[in-house]
Structure formats: C-alpha cells, structure tokens
C-alpha positions as CSV (number, residue, x, y, z in Angstrom):
1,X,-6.8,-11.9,12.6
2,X,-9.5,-11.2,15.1
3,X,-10.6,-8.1,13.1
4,X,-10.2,-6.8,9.9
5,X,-7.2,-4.4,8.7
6,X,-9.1,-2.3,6.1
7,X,-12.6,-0.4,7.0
8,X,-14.9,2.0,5.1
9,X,-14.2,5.7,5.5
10,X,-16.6,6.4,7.6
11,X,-15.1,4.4,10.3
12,X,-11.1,5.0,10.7
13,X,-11.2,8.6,10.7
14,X,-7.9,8.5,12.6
15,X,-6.2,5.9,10.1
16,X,-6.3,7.2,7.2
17,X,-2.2,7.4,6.3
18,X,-0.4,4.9,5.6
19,X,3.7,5.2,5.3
20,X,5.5,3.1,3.1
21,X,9.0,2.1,3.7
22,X,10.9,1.1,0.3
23,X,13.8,-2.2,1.8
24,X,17.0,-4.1,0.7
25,X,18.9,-6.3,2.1
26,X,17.4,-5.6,4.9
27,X,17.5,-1.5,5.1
28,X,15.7,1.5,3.6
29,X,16.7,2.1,0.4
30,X,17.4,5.9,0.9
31,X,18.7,7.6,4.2
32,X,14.9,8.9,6.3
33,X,15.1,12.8,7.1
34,X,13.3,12.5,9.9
35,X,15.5,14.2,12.9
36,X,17.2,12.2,15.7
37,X,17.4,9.0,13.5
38,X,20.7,7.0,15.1
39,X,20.4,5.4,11.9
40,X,18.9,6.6,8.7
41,X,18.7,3.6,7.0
42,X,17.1,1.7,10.3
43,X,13.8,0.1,8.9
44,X,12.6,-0.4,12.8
45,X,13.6,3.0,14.3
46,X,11.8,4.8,10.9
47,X,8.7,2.8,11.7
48,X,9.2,3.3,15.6
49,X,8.9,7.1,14.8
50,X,6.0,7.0,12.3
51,X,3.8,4.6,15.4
52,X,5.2,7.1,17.4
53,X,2.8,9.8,15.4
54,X,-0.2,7.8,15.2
55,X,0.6,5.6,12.0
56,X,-1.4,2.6,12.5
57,X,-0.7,0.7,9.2
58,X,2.5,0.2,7.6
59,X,3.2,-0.7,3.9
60,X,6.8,-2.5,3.6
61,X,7.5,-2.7,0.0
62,X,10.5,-5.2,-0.2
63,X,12.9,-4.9,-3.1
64,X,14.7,-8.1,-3.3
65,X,13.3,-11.0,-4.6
66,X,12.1,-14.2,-2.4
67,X,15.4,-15.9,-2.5
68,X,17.0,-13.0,-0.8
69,X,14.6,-12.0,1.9
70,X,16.0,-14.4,4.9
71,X,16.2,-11.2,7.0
72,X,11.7,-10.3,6.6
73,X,10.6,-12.7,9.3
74,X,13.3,-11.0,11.7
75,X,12.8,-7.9,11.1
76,X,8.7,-8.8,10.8
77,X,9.0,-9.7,13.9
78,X,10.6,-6.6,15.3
79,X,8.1,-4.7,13.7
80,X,5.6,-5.8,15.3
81,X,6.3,-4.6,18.0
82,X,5.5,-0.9,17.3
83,X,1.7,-2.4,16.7
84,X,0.8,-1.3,13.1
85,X,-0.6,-3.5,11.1
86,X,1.7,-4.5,8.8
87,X,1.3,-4.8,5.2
88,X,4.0,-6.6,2.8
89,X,4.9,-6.6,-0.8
90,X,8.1,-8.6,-2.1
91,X,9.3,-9.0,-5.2
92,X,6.7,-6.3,-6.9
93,X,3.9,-8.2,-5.9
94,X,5.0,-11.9,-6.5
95,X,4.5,-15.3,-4.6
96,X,6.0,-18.1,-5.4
97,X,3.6,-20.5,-3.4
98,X,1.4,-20.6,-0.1
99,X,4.4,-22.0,1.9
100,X,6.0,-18.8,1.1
101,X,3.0,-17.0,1.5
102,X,2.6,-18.3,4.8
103,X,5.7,-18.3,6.1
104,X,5.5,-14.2,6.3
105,X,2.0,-14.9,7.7
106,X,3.6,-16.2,10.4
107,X,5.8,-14.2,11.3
108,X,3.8,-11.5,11.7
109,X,2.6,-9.6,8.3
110,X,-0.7,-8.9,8.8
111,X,-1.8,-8.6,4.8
112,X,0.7,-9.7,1.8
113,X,0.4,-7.6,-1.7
114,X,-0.4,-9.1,-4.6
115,X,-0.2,-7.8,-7.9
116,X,2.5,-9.6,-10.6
117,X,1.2,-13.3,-8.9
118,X,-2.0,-12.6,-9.4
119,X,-1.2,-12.2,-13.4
120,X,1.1,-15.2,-13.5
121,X,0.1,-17.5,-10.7
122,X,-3.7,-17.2,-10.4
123,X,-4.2,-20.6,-9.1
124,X,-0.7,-19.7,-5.9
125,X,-3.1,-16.6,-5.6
126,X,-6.1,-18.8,-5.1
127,X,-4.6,-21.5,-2.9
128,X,-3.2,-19.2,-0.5
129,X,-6.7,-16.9,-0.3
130,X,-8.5,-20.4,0.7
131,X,-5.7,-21.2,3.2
132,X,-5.1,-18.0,5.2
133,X,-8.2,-15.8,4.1
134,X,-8.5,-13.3,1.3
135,X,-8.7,-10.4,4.0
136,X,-5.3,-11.3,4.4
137,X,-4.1,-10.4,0.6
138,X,-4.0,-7.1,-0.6
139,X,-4.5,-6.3,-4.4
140,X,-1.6,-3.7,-6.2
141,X,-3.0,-2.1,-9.5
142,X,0.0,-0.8,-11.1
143,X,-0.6,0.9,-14.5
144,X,-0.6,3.2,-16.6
145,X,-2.6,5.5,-19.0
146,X,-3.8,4.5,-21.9
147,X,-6.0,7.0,-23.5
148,X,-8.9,9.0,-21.6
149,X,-10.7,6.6,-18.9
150,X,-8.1,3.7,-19.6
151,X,-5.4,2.4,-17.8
152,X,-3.5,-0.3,-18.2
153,X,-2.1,-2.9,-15.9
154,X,2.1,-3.6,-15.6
155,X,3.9,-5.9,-13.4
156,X,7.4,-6.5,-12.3
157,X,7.7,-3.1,-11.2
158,X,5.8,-1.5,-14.2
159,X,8.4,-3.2,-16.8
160,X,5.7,-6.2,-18.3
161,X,2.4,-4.7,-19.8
162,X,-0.4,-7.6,-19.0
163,X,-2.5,-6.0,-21.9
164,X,-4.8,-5.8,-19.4
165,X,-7.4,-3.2,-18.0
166,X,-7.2,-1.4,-15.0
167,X,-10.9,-1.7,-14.2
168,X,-10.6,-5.7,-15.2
169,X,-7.9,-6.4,-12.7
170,X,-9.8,-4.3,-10.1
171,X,-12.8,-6.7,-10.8
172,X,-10.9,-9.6,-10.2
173,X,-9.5,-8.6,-6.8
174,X,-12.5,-7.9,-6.1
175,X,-14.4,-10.8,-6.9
176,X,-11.6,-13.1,-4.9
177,X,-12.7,-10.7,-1.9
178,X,-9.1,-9.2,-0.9
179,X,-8.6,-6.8,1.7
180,X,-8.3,-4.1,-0.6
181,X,-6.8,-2.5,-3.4
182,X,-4.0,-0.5,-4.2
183,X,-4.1,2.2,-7.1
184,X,-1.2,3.4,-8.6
185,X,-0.4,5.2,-12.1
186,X,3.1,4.6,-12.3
187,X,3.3,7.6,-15.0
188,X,2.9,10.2,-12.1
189,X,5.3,8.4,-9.6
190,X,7.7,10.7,-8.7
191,X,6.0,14.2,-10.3
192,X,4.0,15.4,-7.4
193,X,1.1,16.3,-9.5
194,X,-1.1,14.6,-7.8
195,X,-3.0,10.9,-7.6
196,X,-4.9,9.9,-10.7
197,X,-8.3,10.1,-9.2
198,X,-10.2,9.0,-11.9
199,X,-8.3,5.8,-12.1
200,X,-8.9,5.6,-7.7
201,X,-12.4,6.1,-9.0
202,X,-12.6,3.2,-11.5
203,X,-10.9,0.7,-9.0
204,X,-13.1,1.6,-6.3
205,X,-16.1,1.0,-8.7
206,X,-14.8,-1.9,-10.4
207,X,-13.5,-3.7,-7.1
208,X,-16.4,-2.7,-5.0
209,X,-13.2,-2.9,-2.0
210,X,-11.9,-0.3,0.0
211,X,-8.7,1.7,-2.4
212,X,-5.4,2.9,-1.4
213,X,-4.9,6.0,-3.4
214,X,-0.7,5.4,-4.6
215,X,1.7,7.9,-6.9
216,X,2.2,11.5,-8.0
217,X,1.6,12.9,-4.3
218,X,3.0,16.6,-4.2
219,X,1.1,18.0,-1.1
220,X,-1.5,17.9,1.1
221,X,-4.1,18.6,-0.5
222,X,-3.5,16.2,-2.8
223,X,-4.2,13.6,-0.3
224,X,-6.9,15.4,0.7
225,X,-8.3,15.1,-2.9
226,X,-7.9,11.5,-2.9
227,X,-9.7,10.9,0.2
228,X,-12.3,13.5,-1.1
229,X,-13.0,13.9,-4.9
230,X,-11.1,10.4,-5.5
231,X,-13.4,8.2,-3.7
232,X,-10.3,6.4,-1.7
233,X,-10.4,5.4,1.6
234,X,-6.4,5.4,2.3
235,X,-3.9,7.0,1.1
236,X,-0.3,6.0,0.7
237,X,2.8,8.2,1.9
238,X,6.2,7.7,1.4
239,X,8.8,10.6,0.5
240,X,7.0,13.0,1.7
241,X,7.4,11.4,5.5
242,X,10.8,9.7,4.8
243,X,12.7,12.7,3.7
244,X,11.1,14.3,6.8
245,X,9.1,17.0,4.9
246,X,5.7,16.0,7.1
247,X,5.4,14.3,10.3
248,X,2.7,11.4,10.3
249,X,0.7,13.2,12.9
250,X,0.8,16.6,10.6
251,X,-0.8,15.1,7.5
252,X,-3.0,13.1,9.9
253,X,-4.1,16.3,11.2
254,X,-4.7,18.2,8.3
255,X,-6.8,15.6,7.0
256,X,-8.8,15.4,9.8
257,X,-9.4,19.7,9.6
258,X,-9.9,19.7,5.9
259,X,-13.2,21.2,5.3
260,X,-14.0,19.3,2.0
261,X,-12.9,16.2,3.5
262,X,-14.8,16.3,6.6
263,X,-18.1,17.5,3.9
264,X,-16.9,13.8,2.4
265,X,-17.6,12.3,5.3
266,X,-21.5,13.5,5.8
C-alpha cells in the first residue's frame, strides 16, 4: 500500500467508524435493516450502502474456517470496488501460513486480523509481517475481565483462555509494529453498556498503536466515550448499522458535533 490504513486521531476526523459485517458461506450472517436492500443478506450491497455514507474502512469478520472460504477472494474483489479499505479476519483471527496470508493480500484485503495465530503460530505471524509488512496485520485483543485493571486474553472466538494478559498481548502487537489493535471485552458483547474503556486504555498504553474500541456499544455516546475518555482512535460498529438503527453518516456526524469529543481533539 502506498499509504497507511490506520492514523492518529488527530488526523481522520472523518474516518472514525468503522462497520463490521459478520459472513458465512459467503453472506451476512443475519438479514441488514437497512431500507431498500434487494437482498438482506448481500455482503456487497450492505457495504455499497455503508461507502455510500462515508464509511471508509470496512471490518469483514469471516465465520468459516480457511478451508471453507473459496468464495473471500471473489467477493474481496467485489468489494473493492466500493473503495474502503478493507480489513479481514477468518477463522477468529487464525492463519494457517503466509501463502494463505497472502493469497487474501492479493486479492484485495488491505489489512488481515490476527489474534488466535498470533498465540499459536508466532513464528506464521512473524513470516508473513516480514513478507507483506506489519502495517498490513491488524492485532484482535479479545478478553475478558479478570479482577479490577485485568483482562485476560481468549481465542477461538473467546472459547481458549491463553492465561495471558491483556496489556502483555497488546505489548507484543505492538512491539511486531502492526497496524493496530483491536480491543474487545467479550463479557459486554451484546449488553449495550458500553466499551470497557479502561481496557481501550491499557491496550493503547501497552501497544503504543492506534486502538479500535470493540463490544458492549448501546448508543452514541458510547462511541463518543471511546473516542473521548477511552483514548481510542476508531471505533467499531456493527448491529447498531446492520439492523438499520443508525445510518453511517449519522454516527459519523454526531461524532464529529460532540462537544467533549471535539475538546479531545485540542
């Protein structure tokens, strides 16, 4: 890539949302609510409409595992087209070598997640970091609490405790130089109570990389939060869009007007 996908805050005022689209075989998991839809379950026409309000990144978190993902450089490919930047996770975070790794790559994911390969492959982590780039990785901090100020870190899709720290895994991501993180308590997935900003704090600190605030979103202003209080510098969106609650453009917007967010900004 000619330029990097991740910035500080200070400079993406506009790009701070980024949708997520949950895929199998292929299709959304769950029928979008956004109106007009030919096709609810379309992966292209849902992203279409969320470019179509601005979005400029988009976080496809595939379901299926590696061996059942023939369709992702197709539809990778048709999604590039709507000119997000396009950021992939398969298989909760897995890779099962730099051939896979690459193959994606090529076919038009800007930045591939890692979270569970970075537990159990280290070295496929490594190799395809010094092949392609470590802007083009993405780090996933999935966890949960584990006592005031503790988190720690799961994989394959929160199931496997790594008996691992939040703040140690943020270190490492950091010190291989990814893109950036991802944080995400997977106790407040689901509740809309809000992200667990002191964990976005602790990955931001312990990373030193730019943190994509993830899980317990309820509102607005819980965004707003995260991109304020929370120290993050992107925040993640995904029911709240698909089911058509918010447009894109409306939670861009507010963002951009809310008082304590724009203080954030100095």
């Amino acid at each position: 890539m000619s330029r990097p996908v991740f910035h500080d805050q200070h400079s993406h005022v506009g790009d701070l949302v980024i949708p997520c689209i949950d895929v199998s075989r292929g299709r959304a998991t769950e029928p979008s609510g956004i109106p007009h839809l030919a096709d609810p379950t379309d992966v292209l026409a849902i992203a279409e409409a969320y470019a179509a309000g601005s979005a400029q990144k988009l976080f496809l978190d595939v379901f299926d595992s590696w061996d059942a993902v023939d369709y992702l450089p197709g539809l990778l490919r048709d999604l590039s087209t709507t000119g997000m930047n396009l950021l992939v996770s398969v298989g909760h975070g897995d890779i099962p070598s730099a051939v896979h790794a690459g193959g994606l790559l090529e076919a038009g994911a800007d930045v591939i997640s890692v979270s569970t390969a970075l537990i159990e492959k280290p070295d496929t982590v490594t190799r395809v970091a010094e092949g392609y780039g470590a802007h083009r990785l993405m780090g996933v901090v999935n966890c949960r609490s584990a006592g005031p100020g503790h988190w720690q870190v799961y994989v394959h899709d929160g199931e496997r405790s790594t008996g691992r720290g939040a703040a140690e895994v943020a270190r490492q991501f950091g010190e291989l130089g990814v893109a950036a993180v991802l944080a995400n308590n997977i106790d407040r997935e689901g509740t809309g109570v809000g992200f667990d900003l002191e964990l976005v704090r602790a990955v931001a600190t312990s990373s030193g990389l730019p943190v994509i605030a993830s899980g317990g979103c309820g509102g607005l202003d819980h965004l707003s939060e995260a991109l304020g209080a929370g120290h993050s510098a992107y925040v993640l969106v995904n029911a709240m869009i698909h089911r058509g609650t918010y447009t894109v453009r409306e939670i861009r917007d507010h963002l951009l007007t809310h008082s304590s967010f724009r203080t954030g900004l100095g």
